[in-house]
N, C-alpha and C positions, 0 to 999 in steps of 0.2 A: 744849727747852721744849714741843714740840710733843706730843713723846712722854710728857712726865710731864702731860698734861693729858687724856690719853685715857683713862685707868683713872678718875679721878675724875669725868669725865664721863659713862663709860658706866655708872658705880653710880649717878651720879645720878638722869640721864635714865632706867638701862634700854634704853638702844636704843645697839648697837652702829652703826648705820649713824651716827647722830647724834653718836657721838663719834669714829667714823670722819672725818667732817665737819670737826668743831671741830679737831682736829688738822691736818687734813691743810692746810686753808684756814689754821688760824696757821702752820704751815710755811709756804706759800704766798706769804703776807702782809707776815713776817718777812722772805723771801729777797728779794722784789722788794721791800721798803720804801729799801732801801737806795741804789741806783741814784739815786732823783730825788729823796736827801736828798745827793748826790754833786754833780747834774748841775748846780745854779746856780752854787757854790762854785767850779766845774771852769770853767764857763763865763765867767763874770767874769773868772775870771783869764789864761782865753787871750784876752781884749777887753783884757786887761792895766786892768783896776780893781782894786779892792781884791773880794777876793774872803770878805772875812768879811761885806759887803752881804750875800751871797745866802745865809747859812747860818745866818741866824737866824729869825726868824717865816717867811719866804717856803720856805723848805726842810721847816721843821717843814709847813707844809700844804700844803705838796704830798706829803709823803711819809705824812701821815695820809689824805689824799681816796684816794690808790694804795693804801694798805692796806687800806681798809676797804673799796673796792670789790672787791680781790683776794679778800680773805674772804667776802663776800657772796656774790659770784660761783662761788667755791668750793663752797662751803658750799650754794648754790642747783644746781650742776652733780652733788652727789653727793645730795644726798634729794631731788631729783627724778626 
């Protein structure tokens, strides 16, 4: 995904560093969003609860606040 989004952002922008950016930070973003939309699910169930508690709203944001700061932070680490 990461990859088919750098060609169309660097025609857009013009600025390769800038799509350099937007790629690399949605890779980023993508690879770690996953982990602490895992870890409530995971956790519940070794506390032996039910483990679909933690894999609805509470996983969804958690694993959006991880994303977006991955990508910011990304994204703030290469055009700067």
């Amino acid at each position: 995904m990461s990859g088919l989004a750098f060609l169309p952002v660097a025609l857009l922008y013009g600025d390769a560093q800038v799509a350099l950016a937007a790629a690399t930070s949605l890779f980023s973003a993508c690879s770690v969003a996953s982990l602490p939309a895992m870890a409530p699910p995971w956790l519940l169930n070794r506390l032996g609860r039910d483990p679909a508690l933690g894999s609805g709203p509470l996983a969804t944001v958690i694993q959006d606040l991880v994303s977006t700061t991955v990508y910011l932070l990304t994204a703030m680490l290469i055009t700067s």
